[in-house]
C-alpha positions as CSV (number, residue, x, y, z in Angstrom):
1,X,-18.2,7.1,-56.6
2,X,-17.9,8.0,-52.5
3,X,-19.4,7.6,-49.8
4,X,-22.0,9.7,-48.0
5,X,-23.5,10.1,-44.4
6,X,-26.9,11.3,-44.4
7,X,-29.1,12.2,-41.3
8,X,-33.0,12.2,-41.2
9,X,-35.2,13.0,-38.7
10,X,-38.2,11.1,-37.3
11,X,-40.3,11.1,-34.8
12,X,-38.1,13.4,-32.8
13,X,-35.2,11.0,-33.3
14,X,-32.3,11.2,-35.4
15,X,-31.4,8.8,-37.9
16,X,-27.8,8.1,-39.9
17,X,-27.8,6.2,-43.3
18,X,-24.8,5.2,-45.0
19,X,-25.1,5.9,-49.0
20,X,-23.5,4.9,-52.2
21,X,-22.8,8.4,-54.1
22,X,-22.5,8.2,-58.4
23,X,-21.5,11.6,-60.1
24,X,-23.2,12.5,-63.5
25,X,-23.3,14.9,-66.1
26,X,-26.2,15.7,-67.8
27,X,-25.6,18.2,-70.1
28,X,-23.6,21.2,-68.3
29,X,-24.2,20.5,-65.5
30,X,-22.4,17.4,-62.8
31,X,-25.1,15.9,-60.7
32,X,-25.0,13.0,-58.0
33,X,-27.2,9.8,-57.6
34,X,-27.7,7.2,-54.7
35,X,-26.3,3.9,-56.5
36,X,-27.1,2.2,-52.9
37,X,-28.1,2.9,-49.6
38,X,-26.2,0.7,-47.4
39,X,-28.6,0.8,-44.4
40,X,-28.9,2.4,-40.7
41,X,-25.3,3.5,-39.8
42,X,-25.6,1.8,-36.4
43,X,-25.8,-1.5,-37.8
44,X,-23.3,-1.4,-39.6
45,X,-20.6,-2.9,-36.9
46,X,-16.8,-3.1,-37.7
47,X,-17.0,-7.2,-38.5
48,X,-19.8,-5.8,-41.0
49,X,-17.5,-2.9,-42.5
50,X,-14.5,-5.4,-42.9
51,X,-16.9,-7.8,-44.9
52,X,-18.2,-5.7,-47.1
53,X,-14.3,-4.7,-47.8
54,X,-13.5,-8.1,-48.3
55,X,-15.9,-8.7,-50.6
56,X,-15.8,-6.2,-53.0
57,X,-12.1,-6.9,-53.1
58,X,-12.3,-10.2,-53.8
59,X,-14.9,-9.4,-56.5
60,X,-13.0,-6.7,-58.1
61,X,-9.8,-9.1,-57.7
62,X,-7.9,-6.5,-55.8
63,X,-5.7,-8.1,-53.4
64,X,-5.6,-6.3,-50.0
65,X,-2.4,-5.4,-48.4
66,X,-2.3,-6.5,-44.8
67,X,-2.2,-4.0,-42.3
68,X,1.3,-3.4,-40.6
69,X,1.2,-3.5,-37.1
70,X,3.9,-2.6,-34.5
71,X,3.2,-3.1,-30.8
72,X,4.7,0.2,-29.1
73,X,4.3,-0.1,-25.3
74,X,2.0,-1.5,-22.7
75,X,1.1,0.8,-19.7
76,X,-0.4,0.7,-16.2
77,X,-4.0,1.0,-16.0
78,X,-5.9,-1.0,-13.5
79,X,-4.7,0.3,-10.3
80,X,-3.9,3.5,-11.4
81,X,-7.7,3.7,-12.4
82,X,-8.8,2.8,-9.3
83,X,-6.6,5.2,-7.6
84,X,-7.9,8.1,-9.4
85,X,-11.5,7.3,-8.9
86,X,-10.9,7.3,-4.8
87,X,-8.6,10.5,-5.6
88,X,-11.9,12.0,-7.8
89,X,-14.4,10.9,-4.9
90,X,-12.2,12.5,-2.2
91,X,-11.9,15.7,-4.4
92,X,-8.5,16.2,-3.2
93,X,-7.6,18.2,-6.1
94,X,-10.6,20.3,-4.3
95,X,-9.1,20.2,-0.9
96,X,-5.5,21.4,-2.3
97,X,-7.1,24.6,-3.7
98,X,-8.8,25.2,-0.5
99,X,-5.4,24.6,1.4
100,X,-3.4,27.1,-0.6
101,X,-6.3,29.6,-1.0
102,X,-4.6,33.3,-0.8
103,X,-1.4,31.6,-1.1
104,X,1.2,31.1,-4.1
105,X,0.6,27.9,-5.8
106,X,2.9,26.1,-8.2
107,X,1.2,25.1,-11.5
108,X,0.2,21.6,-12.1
109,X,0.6,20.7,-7.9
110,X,-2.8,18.6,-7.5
111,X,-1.5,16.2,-10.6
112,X,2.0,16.2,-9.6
113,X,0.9,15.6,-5.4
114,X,-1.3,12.6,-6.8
115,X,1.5,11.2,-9.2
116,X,3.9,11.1,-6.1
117,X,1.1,9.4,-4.0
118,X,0.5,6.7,-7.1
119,X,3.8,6.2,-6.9
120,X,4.2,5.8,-2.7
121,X,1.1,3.2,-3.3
122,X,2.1,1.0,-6.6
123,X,6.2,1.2,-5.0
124,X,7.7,0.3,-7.8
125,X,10.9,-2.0,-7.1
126,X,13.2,-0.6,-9.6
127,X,13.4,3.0,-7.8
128,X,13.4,5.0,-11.4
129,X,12.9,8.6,-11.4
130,X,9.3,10.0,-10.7
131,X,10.0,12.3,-13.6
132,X,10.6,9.2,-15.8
133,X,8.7,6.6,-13.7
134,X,5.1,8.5,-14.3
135,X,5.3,7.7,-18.1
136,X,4.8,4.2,-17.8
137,X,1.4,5.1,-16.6
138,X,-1.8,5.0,-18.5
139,X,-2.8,8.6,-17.1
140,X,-4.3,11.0,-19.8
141,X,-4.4,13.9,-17.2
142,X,-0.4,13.9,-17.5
143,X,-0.8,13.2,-21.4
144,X,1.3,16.0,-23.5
145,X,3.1,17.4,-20.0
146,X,6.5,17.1,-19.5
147,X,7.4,17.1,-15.9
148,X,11.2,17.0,-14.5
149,X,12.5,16.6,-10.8
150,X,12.4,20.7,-10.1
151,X,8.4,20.0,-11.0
152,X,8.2,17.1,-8.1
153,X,10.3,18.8,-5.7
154,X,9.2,22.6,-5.9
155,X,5.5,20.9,-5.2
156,X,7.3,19.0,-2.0
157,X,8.0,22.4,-0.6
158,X,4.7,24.2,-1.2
159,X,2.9,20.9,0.3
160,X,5.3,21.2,3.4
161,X,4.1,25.1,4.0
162,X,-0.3,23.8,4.4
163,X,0.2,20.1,5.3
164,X,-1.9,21.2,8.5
165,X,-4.7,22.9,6.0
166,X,-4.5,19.9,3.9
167,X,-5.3,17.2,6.7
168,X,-8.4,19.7,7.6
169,X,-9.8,19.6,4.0
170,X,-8.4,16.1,3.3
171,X,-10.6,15.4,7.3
172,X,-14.2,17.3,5.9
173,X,-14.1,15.7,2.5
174,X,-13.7,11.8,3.8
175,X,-17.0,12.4,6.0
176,X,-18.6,13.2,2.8
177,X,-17.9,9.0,2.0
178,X,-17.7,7.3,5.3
179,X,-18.6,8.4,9.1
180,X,-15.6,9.3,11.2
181,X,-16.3,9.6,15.0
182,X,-15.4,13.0,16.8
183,X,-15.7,11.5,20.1
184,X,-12.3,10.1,20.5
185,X,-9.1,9.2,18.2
186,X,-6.1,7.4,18.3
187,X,-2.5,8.2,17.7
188,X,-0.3,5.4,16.6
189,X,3.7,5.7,17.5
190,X,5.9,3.7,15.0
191,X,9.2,4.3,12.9
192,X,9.0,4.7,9.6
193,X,11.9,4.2,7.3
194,X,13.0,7.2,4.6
195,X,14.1,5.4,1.1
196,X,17.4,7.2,-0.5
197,X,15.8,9.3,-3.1
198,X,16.7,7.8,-6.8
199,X,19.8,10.2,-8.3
200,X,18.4,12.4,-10.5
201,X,21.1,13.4,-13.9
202,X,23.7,15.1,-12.5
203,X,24.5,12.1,-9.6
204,X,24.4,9.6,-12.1
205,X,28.1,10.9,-13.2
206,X,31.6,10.4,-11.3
207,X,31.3,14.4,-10.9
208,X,27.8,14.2,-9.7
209,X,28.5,11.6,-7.1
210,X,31.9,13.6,-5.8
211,X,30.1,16.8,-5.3
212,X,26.7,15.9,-4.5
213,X,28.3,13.8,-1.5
214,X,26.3,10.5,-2.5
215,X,25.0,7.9,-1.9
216,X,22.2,9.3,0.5
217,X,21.5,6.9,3.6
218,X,17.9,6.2,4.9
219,X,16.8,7.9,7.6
220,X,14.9,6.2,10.1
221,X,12.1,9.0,12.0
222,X,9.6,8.5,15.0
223,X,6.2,9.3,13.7
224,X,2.9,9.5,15.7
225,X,0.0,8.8,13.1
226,X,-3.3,10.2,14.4
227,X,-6.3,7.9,13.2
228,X,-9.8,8.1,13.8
229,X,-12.0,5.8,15.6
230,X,-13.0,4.1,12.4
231,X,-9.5,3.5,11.5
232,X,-9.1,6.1,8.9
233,X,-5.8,8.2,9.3
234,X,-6.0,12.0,9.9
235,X,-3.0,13.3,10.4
236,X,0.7,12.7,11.0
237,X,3.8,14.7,13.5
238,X,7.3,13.8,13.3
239,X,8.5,13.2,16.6
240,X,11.6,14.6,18.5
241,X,14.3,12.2,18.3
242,X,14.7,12.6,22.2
243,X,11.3,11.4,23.4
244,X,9.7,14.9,25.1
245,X,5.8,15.2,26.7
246,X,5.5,18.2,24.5
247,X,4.7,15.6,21.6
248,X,2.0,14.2,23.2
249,X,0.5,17.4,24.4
250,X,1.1,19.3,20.9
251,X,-0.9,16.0,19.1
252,X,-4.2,16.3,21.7
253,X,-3.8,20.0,20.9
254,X,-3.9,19.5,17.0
255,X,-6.9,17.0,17.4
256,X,-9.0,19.3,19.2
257,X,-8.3,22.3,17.7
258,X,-8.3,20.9,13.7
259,X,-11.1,18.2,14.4
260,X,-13.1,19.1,17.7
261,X,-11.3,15.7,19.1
262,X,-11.7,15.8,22.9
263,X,-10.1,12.0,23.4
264,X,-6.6,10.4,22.4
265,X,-5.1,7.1,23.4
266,X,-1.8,6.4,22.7
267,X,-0.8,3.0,21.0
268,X,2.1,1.4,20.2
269,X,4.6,-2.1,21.0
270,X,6.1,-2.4,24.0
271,X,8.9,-3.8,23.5
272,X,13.0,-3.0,23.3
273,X,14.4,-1.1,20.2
274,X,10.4,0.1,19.8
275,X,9.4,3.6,20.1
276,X,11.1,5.2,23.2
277,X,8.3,7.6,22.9
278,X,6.2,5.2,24.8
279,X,7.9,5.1,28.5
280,X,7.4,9.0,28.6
281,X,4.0,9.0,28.0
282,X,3.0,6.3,30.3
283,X,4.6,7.7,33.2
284,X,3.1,11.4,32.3
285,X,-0.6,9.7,33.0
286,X,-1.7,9.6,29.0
287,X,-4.3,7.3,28.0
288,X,-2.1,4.3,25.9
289,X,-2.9,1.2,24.8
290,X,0.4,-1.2,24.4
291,X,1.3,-4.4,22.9
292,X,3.8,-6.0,25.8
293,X,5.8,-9.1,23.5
294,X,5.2,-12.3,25.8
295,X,8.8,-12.9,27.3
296,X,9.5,-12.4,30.8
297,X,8.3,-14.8,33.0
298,X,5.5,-12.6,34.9
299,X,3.8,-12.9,31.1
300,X,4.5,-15.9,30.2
301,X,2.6,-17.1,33.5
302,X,-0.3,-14.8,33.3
303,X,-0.8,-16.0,30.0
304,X,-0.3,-19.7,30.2
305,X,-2.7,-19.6,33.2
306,X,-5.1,-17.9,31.3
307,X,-5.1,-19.8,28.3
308,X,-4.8,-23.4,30.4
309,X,-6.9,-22.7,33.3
310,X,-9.7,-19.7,32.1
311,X,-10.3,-20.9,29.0
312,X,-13.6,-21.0,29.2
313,X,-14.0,-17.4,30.3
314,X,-12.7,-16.3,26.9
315,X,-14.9,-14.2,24.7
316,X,-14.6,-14.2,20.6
317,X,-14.3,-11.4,18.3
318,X,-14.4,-13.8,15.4
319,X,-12.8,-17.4,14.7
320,X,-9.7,-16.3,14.2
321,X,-9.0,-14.0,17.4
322,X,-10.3,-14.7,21.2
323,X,-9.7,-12.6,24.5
324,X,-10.2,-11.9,27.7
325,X,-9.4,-9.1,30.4
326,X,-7.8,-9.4,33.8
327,X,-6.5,-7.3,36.2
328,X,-3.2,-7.7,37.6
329,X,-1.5,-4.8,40.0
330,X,-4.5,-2.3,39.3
331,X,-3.3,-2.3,35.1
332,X,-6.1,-3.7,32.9
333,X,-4.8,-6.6,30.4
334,X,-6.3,-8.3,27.4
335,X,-4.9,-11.7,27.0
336,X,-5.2,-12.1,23.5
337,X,-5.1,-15.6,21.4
338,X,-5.1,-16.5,17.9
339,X,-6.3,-20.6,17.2
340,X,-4.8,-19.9,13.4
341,X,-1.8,-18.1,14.7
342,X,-0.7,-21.0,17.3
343,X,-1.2,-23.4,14.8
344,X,1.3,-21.8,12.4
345,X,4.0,-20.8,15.0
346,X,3.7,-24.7,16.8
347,X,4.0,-26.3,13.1
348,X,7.1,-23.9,12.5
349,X,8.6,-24.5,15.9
350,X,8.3,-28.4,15.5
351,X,10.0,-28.3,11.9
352,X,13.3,-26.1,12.9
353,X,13.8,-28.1,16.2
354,X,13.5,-31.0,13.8
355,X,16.2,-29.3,11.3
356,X,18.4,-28.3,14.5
357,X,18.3,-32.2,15.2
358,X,19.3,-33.2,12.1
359,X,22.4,-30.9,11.7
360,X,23.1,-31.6,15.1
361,X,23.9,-35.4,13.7
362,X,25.3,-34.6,11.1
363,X,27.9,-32.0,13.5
364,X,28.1,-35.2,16.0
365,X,29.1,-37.6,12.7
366,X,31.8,-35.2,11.8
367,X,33.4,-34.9,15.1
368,X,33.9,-38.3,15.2
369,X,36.0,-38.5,12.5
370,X,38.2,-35.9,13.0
371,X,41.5,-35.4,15.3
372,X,41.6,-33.2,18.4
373,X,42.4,-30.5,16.5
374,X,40.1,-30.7,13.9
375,X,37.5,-31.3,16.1
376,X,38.3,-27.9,17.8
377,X,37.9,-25.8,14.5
378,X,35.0,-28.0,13.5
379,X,32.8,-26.4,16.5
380,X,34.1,-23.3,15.6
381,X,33.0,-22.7,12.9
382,X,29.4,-24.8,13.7
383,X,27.2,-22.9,12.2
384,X,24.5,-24.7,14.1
385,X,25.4,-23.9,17.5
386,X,25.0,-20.7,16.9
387,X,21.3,-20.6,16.0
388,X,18.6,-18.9,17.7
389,X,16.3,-22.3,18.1
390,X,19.4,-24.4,19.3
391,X,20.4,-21.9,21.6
392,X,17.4,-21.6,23.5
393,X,15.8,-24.9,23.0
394,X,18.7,-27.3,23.0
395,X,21.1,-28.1,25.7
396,X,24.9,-29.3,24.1
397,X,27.8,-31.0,25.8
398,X,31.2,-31.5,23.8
399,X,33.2,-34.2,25.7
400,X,36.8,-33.3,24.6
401,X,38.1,-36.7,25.8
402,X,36.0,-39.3,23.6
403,X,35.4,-36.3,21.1
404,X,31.5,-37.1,21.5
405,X,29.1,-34.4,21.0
406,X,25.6,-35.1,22.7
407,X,22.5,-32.8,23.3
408,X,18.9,-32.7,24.8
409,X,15.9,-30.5,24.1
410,X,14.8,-28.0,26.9
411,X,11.3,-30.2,27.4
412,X,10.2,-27.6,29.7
413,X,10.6,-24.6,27.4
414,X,9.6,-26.0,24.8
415,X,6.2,-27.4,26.4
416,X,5.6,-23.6,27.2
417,X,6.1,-22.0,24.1
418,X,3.6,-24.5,22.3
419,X,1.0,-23.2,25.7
420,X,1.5,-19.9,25.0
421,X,1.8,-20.1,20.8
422,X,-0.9,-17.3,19.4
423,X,-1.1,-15.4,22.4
424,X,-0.5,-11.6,23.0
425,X,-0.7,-9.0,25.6
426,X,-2.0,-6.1,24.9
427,X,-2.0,-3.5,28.3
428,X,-3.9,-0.1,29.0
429,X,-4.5,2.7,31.4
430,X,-8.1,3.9,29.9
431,X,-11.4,2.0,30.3
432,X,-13.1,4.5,27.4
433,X,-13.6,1.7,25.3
434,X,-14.6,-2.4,26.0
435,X,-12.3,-5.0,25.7
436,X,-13.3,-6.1,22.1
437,X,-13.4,-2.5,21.0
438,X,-9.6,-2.4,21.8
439,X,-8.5,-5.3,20.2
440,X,-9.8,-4.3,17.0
441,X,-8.9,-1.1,17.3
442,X,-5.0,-2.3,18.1
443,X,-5.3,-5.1,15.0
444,X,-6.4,-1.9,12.2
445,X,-3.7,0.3,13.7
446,X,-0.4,-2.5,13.7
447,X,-2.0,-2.6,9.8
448,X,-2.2,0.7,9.4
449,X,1.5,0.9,10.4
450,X,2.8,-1.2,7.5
451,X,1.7,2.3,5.5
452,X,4.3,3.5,7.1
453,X,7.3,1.3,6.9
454,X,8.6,2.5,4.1
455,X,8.2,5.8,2.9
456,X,9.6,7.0,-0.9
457,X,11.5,10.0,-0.6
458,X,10.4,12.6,-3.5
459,X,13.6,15.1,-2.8
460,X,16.1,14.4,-5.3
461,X,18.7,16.7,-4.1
462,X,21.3,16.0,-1.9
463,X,21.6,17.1,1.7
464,X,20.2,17.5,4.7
465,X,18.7,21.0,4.3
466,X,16.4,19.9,1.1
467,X,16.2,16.6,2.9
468,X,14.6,17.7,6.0
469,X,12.9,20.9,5.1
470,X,10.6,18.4,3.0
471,X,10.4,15.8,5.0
472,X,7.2,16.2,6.3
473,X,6.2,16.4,2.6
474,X,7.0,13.3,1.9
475,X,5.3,11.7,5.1
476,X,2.5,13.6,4.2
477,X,2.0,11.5,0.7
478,X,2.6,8.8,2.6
479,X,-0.4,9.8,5.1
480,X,-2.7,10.9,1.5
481,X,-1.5,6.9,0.3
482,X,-3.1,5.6,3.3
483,X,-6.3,7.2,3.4
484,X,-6.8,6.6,-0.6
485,X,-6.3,2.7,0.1
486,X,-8.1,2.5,3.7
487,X,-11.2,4.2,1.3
488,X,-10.9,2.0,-1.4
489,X,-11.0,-0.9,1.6
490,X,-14.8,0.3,3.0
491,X,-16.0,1.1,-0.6
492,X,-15.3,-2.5,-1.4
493,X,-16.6,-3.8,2.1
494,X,-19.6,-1.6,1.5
495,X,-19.9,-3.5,-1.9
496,X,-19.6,-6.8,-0.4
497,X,-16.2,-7.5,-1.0
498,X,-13.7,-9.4,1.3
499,X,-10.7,-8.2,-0.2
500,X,-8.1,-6.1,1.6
501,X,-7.1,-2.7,-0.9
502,X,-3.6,-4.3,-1.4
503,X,-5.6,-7.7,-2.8
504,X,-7.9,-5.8,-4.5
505,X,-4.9,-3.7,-6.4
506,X,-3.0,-6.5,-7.1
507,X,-5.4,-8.1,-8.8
508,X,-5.9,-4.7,-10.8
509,X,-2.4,-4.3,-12.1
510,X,-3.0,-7.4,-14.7
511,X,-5.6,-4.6,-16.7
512,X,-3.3,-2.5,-18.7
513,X,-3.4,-0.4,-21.7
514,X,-2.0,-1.8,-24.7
515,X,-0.1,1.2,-27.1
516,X,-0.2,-0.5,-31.4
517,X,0.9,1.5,-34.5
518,X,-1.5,0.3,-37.3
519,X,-0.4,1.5,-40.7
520,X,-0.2,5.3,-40.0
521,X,-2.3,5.1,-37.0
522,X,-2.0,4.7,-33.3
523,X,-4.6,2.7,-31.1
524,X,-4.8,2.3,-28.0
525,X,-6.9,-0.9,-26.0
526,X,-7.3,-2.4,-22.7
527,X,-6.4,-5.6,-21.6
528,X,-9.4,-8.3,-20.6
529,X,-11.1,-7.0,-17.5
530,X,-12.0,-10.6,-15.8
531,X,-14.8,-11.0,-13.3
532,X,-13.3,-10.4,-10.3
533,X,-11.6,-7.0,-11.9
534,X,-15.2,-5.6,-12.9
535,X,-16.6,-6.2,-9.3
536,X,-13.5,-4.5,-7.9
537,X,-14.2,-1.2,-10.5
538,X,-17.7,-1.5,-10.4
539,X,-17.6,-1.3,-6.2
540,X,-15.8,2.0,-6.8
541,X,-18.7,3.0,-9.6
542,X,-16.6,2.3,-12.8
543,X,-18.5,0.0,-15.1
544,X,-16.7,0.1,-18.2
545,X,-12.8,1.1,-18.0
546,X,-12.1,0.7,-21.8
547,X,-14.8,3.4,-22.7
548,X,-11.9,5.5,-20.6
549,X,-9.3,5.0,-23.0
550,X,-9.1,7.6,-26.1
């Protein structure tokens, strides 16, 4: 006896029935018969199948043997899924074609570009290999490939020859998902940070190290990151180390030409060990827009009157962040204040001066029970004394005759600091935009710069001729990371959700693909997808991610 699928038509519709097959001789001749016809194949659901198993075991008094079951691996799949979707509705496998149209291109560099980018995003803390890292992925578009470093960095070096084509396509392809103003753009100036790429084969040996000249340093770099008016990044330029005008002048050049741009302001932070960049343009007559950190006295005053005396004259962008604009010397301000902010930074302040007190005693307890000369090395080696709160909030007087140590808060300093808690000065030479316009455009951009503060570094081989010849390669995955979470952000603000895209992928990483061996075969299932998961997928128009996994 066997079984036997057999398909009818009715209707126009199909129909599958699951039979019972007998085999008979009559005569000569072998013939079959339906012994039973165990219904419509679709009703017949797996806890249905592995009854009527049971129970025909249990009848024939077969005993079953239990399945064995080895549990093989678990993989990412829930940000990784994600990512690909925004990857997929960007087309940017489309826009790399486009960008090496007539040119040579290396097999496999869409797949390998977006691997590199997965991994710029997900930053995974153990720095592993690319080559290695990309199999812990649940990614069936890598299934059955076997990529190695020459793979990752021969793509680094074709990227690096149409990074300019690739912002282009990468710039037409996002206004097929959200608007991006023409108008006018901004150009953020930050450093960024280079990681040590991870040592490929070779370095991991006492040979390798010798020769290769390891271990690499990070390399710090001045980058100015062009961003739309919505917020969406566009385009990156390494800057000369030496700040030079030509920058500036090359990046308005770029906008217009590549994106019919005819407005830039500059923005960036004020403030020492910052981007030198920012002095050169400012006195060549560019439009900027600068966060100035509240510490000389001039701010400190224009800020404390502001926020004691014209308090009232301040006008809200939303609970959390209030402003208002002066002019001092010609040069339009914002004063800028944060309630939430000046809440945290007064309940930190009153808790360290508390801690500075109380190791103050404990210092003055001590001292009093040494000698002269104990008391000497004592203060010495005070750690206290030299901390940043007692320093500049604290007043301390060692009497060397009695050996008494006594102290007093700076009342005055302190009283000003709690005035001025949550508030920040942002200055600029352009009246393009309103007051609240800036502010927001300031807070997206000092987020948008955290993209940048680290940047993986996809060149495995050592020195500075690979290094910097695809640098700009590697900046450039940085910039293609950005704009796949900044999308991934209004798709889910579109959708109705408040989550920011480094929330929303957090969340994600809990759904992964679990990898079992049962008996001789392999399956392969996905993790619970909880509520807050399915609105996330559903937001960026997947509604069932374990119909994705084969």
């Amino acid at each position: 006896m066997f079984f036997r699928k057999v398909t009818s038509r009715s209707g126009g519709k199909e129909y599958t029935y699951l039979k019972l097959i007998e085999n008979y001789r009559e005569g000569n001749k072998v013939k079959q018969r339906v012994i039973a016809n165990l219904g419509n194949l679709e009703n017949l659901t797996p806890e249905k199948v592995e009854g009527l198993i049971n129970g025909l075991a249990r009848i024939c008094g077969v005993q079953r043997r239990p399945a064995s079951i080895e549990a093989r691996k678990v993989l990412r799949f829930g940000e990784v899924l994600a990512l690909h979707r925004i990857w997929e509705l960007l087309d940017v496998k489309g826009a790399v074609e486009a960008a090496f149209s007539g040119k040579k291109i290396e097999p496999d560099t869409a797949l390998l570009l977006e691997l590199m980018t997965l991994n710029q995003i997900i930053n995974p803390p153990n720095k592993q290999a690319l080559s290695e890292w990309y199999r812990c992925l649940y990614f069936p578009e890598a299934q059955g490939k076997e990529f190695l470093e020459q793979h990752f960095y021969r793509v680094l070096e074709s990227v690096a020859g149409v990074k300019d084509e690739l912002e282009v396509e990468l710039f037409r392809r996002l206004g097929t998902i959200t608007r991006l103003s023409r108008e006018l753009a901004f150009c953020l100036l930050t450093t960024a940070t280079v990681e040590p790429a991870p040592p490929g084969e070779l370095q991991h040996s006492a040979y390798g190290r010798y020769f290769l000249q390891l271990p690499q340093e990070e390399l710090r770099v001045y980058l100015g990151i062009m961003v739309s008016r919505e917020g969406m990044p566009i385009g990156c330029r390494i800057l000369n180390e030496v700040p030079d005008e030509g920058d500036f002048r090359e990046i308005i050049h770029r906008l217009r030409d590549a994106h019919g741009t005819g407005q830039c302001i500059f923005v960036g932070d004020r403030r020492p060990m910052s981007v030198p960049h920012l002095e050169v343009l400012m006195s060549h007559g560019y439009p900027y827009l600068v966060r100035r950190r509240v510490r000389s006295e001039w701010e400190l005053e224009l800020c404390e009157r502001e926020l004691v005396e014209n308090r009232a004259g301040f006008k809200e962008v939303d609970e959390s962040l209030w402003y208002r604009e002066v002019v001092e010397g010609g040069v339009r301000y914002l004063v800028c204040y944060s309630p939430a902010a000046a809440r945290e930074k007064i309940g930190v302040l009153t808790e360290r001066l508390a801690r500075v007190e109380g190791e103050l005693l404990k210092l003055q307890k001590n001292l009093a029970a040494e000698n002269r000369a104990g008391r000497k090395n004592l203060l010495k080696s005070a750690a206290i004394l030299r901390d940043k709160y007692c320093r500049r909030y604290f007043d301390w007087h060692f009497n060397e005759t009695t050996g008494e140590l006594t102290w007093r808060r700076r009342e005055d300093v302190i009283a000003r600091e709690k005035k001025t808690a949550g508030a920040f000065l942002l200055e600029t030479s352009t009246d393009l935009l309103e007051g609240k316009e800036l502010l927001l455009s300031y807070t997206r951009l000092n987020q948008l710069g955290e993209f940048f503060k680290q940047i993986r570094n996809f060149e495995s081989r050592s020195g500075e001729f690979y290094r910097e010849r695809n640098l700009s390669a590697s900046i450039f995955v940085c910039l293609l990371a950005a704009v796949l979470e900044k999308t991934l952000e209004y798709l889910l603000r579109r959708a109705g959700i408040a989550l920011t895209s480094r929330q929303a992928l957090e969340l994600l990483e809990e759904v992964k693909v679990a990898v079992n061996r049962v008996d001789d075969v392999e399956l392969k299932s996905v993790t619970s997808v909880e509520k807050n998961q399915a609105a996330i997928l559903q937001a960026i128009g997947v509604s069932d991610p374990g119909a994705l996994v084969v």
